[in-house]
N, CA, C and O atoms as a Tinker XYZ file with bonds, in Angstrom:
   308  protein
     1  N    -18.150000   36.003000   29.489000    73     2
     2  CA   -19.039000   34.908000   29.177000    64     1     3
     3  C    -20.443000   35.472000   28.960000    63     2     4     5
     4  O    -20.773000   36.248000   29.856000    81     3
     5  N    -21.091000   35.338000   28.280000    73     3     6
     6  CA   -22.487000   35.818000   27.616000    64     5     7
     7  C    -23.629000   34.565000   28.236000    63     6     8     9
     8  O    -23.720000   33.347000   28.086000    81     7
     9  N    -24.467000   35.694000   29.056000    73     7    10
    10  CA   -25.677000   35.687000   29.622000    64     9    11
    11  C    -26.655000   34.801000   28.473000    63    10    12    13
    12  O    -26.296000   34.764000   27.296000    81    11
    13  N    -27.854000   34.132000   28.909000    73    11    14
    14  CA   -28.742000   34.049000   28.178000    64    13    15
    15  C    -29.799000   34.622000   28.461000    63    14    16    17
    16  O    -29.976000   34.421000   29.663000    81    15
    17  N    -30.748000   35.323000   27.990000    73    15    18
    18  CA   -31.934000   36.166000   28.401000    64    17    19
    19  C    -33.095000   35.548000   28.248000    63    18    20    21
    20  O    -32.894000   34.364000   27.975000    81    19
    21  N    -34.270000   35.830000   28.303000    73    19    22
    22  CA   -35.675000   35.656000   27.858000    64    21    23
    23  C    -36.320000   36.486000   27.716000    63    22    24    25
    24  O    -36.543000   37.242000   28.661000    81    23
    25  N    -37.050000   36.746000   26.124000    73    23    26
    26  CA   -37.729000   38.054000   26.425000    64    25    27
    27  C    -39.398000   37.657000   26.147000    63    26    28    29
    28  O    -39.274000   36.864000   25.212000    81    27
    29  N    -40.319000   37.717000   26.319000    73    27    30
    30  CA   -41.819000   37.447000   25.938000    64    29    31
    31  C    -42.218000   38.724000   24.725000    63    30    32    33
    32  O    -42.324000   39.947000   24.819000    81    31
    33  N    -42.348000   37.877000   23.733000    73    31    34
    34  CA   -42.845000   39.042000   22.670000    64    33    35
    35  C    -44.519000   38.921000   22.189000    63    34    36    37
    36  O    -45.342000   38.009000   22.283000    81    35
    37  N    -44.561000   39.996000   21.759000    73    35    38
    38  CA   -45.789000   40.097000   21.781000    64    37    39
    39  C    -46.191000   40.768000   20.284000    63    38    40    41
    40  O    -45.259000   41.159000   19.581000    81    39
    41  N    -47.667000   40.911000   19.763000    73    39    42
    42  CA   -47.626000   40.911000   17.555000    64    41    43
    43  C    -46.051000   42.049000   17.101000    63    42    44    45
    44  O    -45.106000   41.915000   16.324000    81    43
    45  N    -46.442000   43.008000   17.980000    73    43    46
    46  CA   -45.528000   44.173000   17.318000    64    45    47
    47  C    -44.251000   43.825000   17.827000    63    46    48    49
    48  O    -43.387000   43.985000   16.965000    81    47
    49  N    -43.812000   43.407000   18.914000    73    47    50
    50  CA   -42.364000   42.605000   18.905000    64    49    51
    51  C    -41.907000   41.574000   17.688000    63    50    52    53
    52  O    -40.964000   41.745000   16.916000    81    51
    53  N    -42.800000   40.492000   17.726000    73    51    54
    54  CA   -42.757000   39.708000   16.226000    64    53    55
    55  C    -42.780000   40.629000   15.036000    63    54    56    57
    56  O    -41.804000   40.359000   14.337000    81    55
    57  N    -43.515000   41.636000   14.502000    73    55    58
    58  CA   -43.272000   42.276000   13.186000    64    57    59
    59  C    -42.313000   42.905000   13.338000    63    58    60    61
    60  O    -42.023000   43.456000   12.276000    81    59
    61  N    -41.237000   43.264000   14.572000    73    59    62
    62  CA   -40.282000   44.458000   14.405000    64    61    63
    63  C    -39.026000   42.814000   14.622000    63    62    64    65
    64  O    -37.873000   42.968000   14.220000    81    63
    65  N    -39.282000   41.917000   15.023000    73    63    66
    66  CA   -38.149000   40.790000   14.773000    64    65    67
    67  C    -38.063000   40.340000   13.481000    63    66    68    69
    68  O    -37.013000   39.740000   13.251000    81    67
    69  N    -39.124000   40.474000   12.207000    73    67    70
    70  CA   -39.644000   40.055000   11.106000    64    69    71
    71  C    -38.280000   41.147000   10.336000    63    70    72    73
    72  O    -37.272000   40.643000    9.840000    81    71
    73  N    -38.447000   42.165000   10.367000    73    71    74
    74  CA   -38.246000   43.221000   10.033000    64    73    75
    75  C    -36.639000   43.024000   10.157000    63    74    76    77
    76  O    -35.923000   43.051000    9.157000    81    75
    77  N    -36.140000   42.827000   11.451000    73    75    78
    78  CA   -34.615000   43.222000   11.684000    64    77    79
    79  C    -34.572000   41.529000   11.137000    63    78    80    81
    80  O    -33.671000   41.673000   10.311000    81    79
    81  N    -34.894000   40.212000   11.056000    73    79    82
    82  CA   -33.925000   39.500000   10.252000    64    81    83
    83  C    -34.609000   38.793000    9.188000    63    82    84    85
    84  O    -34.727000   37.595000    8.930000    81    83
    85  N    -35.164000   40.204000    8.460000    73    83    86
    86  CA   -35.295000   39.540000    7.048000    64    85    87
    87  C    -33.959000   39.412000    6.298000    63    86    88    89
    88  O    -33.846000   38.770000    5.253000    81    87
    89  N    -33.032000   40.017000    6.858000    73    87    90
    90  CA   -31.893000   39.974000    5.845000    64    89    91
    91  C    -31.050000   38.441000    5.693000    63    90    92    93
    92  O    -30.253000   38.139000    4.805000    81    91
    93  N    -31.469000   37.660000    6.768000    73    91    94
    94  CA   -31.037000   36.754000    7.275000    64    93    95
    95  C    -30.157000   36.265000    8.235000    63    94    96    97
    96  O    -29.453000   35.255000    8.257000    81    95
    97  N    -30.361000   37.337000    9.168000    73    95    98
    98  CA   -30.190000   37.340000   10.147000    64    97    99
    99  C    -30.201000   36.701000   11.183000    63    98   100   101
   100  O    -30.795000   35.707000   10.767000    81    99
   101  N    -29.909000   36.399000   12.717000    73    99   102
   102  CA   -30.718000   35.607000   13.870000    64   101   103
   103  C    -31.193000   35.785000   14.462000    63   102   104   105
   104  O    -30.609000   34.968000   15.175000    81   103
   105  N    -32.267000   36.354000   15.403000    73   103   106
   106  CA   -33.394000   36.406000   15.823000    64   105   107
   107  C    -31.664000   37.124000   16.968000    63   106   108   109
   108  O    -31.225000   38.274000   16.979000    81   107
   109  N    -31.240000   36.135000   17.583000    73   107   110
   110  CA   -30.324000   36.647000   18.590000    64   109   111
   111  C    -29.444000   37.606000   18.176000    63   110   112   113
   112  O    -29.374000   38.520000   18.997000    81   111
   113  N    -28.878000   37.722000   17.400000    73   111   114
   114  CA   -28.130000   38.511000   16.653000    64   113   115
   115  C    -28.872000   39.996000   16.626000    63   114   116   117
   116  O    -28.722000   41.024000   17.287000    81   115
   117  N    -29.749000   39.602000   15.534000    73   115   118
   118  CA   -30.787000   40.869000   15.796000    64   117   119
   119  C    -31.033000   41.470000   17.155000    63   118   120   121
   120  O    -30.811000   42.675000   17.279000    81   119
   121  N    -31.366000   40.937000   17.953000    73   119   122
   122  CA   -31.870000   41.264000   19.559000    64   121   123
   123  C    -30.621000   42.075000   20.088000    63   122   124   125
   124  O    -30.618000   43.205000   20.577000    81   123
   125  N    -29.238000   40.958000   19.801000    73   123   126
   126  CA   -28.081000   41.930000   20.126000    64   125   127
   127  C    -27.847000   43.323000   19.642000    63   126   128   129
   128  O    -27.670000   44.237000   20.447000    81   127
   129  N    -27.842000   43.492000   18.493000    73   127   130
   130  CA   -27.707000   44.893000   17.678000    64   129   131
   131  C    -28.712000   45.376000   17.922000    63   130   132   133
   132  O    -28.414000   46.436000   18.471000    81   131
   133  N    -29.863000   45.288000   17.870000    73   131   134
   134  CA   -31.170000   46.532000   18.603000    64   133   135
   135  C    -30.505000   46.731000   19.737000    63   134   136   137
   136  O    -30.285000   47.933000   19.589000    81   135
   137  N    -29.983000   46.442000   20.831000    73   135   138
   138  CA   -29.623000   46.459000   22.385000    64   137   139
   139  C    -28.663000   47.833000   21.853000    63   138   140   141
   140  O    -28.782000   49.046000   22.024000    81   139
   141  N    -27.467000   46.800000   20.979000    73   139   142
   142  CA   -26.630000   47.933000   21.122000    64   141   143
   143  C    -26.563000   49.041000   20.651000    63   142   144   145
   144  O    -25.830000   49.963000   21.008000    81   143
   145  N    -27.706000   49.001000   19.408000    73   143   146
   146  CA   -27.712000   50.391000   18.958000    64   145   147
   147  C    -28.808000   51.466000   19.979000    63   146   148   149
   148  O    -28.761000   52.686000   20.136000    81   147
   149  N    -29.308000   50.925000   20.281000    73   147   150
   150  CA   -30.859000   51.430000   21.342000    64   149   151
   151  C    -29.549000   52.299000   22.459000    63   150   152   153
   152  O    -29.610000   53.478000   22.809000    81   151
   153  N    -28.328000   51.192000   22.869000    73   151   154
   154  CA   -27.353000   51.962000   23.930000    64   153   155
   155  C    -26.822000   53.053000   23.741000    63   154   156   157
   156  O    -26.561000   53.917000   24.577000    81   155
   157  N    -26.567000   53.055000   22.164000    73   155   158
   158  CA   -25.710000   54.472000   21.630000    64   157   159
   159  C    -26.683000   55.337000   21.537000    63   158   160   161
   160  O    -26.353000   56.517000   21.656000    81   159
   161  N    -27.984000   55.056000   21.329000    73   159   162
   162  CA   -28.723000   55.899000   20.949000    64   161   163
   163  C    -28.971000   57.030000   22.210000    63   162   164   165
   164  O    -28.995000   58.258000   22.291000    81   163
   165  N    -29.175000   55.644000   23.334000    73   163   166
   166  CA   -29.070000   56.861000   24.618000    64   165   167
   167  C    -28.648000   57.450000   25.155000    63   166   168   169
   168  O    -29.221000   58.226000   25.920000    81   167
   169  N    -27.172000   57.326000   24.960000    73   167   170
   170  CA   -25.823000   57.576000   25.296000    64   169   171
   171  C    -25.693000   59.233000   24.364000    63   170   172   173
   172  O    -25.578000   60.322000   24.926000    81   171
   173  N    -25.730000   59.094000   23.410000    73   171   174
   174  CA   -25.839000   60.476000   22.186000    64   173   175
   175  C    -26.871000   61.281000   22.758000    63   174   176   177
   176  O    -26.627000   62.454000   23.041000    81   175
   177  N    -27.864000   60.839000   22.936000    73   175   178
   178  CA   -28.740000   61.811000   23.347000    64   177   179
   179  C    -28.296000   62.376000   24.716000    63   178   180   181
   180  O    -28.129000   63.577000   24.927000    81   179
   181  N    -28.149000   61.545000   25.484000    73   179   182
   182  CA   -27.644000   62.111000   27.221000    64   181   183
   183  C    -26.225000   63.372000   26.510000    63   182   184   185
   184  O    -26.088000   64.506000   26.969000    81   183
   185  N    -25.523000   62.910000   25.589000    73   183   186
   186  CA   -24.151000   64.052000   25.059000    64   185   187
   187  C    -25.031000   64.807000   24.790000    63   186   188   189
   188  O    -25.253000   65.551000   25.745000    81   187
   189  N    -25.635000   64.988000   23.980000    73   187   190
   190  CA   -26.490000   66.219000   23.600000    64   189   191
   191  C    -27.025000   67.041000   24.030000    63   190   192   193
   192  O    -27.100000   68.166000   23.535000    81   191
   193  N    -27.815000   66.457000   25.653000    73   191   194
   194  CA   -28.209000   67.332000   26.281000    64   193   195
   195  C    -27.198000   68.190000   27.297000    63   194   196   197
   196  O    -27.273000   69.351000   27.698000    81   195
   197  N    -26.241000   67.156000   27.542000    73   195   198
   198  CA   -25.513000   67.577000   28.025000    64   197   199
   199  C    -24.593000   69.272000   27.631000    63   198   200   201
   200  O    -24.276000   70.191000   28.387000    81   199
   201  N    -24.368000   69.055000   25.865000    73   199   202
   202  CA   -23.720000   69.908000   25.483000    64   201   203
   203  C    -24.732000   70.844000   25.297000    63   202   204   205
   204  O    -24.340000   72.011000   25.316000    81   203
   205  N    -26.299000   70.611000   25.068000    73   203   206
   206  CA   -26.981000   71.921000   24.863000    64   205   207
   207  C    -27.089000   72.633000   26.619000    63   206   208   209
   208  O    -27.065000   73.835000   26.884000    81   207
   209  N    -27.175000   71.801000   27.344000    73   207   210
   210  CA   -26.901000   72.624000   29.002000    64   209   211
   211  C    -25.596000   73.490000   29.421000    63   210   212   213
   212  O    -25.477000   74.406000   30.235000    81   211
   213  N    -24.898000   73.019000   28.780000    73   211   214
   214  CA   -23.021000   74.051000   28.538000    64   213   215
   215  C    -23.068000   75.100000   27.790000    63   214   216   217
   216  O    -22.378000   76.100000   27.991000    81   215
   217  N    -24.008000   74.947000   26.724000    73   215   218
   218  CA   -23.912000   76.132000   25.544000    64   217   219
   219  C    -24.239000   77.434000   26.366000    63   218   220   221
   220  O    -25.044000   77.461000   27.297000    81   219
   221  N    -23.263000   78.887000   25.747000    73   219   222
   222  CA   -23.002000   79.740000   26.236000    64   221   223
   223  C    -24.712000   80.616000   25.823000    63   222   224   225
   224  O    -24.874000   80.632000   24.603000    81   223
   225  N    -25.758000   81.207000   26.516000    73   223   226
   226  CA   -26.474000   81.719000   26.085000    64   225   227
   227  C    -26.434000   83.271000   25.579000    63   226   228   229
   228  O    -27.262000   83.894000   24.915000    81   227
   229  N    -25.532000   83.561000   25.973000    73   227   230
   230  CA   -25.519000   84.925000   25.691000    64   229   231
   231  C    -25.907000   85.843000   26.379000    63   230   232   233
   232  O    -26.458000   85.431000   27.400000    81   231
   233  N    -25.870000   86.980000   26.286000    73   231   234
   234  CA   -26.648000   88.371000   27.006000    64   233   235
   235  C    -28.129000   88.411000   26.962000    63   234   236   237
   236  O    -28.438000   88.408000   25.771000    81   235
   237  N    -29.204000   88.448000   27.719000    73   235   238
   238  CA   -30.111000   88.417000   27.573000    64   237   239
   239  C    -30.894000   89.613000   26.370000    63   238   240   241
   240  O    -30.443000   90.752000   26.248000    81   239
   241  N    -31.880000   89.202000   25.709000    73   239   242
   242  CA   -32.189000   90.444000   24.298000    64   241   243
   243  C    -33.537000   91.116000   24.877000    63   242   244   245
   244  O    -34.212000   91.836000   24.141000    81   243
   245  N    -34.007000   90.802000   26.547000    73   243   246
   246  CA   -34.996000   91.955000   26.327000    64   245   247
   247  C    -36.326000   91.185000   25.892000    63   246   248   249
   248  O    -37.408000   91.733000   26.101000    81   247
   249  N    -36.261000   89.746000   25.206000    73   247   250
   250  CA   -37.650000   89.614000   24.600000    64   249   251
   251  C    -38.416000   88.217000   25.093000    63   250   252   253
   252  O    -38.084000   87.042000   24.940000    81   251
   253  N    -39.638000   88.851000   25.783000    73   251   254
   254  CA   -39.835000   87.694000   26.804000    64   253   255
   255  C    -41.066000   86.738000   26.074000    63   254   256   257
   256  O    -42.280000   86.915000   26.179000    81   255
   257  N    -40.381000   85.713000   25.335000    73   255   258
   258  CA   -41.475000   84.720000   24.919000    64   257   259
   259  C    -42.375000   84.709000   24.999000    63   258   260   261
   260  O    -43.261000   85.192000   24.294000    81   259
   261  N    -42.406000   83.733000   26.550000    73   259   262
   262  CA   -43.362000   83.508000   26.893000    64   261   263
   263  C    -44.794000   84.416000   26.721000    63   262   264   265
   264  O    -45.671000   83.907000   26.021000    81   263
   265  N    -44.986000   85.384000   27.171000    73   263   266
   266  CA   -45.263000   86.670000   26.833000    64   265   267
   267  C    -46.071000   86.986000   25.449000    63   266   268   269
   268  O    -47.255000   87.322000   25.439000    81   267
   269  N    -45.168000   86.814000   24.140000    73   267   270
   270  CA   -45.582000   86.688000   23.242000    64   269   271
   271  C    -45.918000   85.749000   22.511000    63   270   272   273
   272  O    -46.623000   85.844000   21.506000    81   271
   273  N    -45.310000   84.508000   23.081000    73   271   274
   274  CA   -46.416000   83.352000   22.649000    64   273   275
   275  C    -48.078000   83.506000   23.446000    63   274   276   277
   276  O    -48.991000   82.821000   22.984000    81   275
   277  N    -48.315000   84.334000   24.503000    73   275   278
   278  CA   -49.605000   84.258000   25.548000    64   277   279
   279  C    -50.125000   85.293000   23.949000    63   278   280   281
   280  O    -50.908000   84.851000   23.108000    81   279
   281  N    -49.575000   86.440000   23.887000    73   279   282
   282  CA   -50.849000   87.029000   23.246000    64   281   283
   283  C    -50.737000   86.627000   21.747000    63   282   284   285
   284  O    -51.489000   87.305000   21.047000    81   283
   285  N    -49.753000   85.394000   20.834000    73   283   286
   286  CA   -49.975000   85.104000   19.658000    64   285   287
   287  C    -51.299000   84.545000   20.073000    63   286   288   289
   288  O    -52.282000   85.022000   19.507000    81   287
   289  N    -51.413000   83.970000   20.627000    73   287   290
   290  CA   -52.748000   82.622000   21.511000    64   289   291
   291  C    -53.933000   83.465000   21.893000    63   290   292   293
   292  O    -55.108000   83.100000   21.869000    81   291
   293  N    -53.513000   84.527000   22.213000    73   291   294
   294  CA   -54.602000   85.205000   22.706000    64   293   295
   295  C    -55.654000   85.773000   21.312000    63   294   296   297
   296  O    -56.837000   86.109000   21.256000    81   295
   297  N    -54.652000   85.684000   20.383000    73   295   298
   298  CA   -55.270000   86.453000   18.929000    64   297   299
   299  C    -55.844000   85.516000   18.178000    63   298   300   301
   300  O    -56.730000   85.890000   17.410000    81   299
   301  N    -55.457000   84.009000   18.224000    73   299   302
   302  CA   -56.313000   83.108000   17.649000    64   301   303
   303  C    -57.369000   82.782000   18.267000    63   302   304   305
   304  O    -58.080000   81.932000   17.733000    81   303
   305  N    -57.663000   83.197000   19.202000    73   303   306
   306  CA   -58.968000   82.668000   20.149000    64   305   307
   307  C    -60.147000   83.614000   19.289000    63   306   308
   308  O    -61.332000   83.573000   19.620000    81   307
C-alpha cells in the first residue's frame, strides 16, 4: 500500500519539478522516478566503490607520488 509524503519545495525544487514534467508528466510520478533513479544511482556508486576496493593492485613500482606531486608544487611556487 503506498504511503503519502509531503515535501516543502522551494524556487530550485519548483524549476527542477518544471523540468521533470514538462513532458506531461505528474508532479507525483515525477517525484517517484527522481526517488528511484536517485536509489540506483546510489546503489551503483556504493558497487563501484566497492569493486574499486577489491581491485588487485599489484606489486608495488617504487614510485612515491605523493613525493612527486610535493616537488611538481614545489616548482610552480
Amino acid at each position: 500500500m503506498a504511503e503519502t509524503i509531503t515535501i516543502r519545495t522551494d524556487e530550485e525544487t519548483e524549476r527542477a519539478l518544471d523540468v521533470l514534467t514538462d513532458g506531461g508528466i505528474t508532479r507525483s510520478a515525477a517525484i517517484r522516478q527522481a526517488v528511484l533513479e536517485a536509489a540506483r544511482r546510489r546503489q551503483r556508486a556504493t558497487q563501484m566503490r566497492r569493486e574499486v576496493l577489491r581491485m588487485d593492485l599489484g606489486q608495488p613500482d617504487g614510485v612515491d607520488v605523493a613525493a612527486e606531486l610535493a616537488r611538481d608544487r614545489q616548482s610552480e611556487r
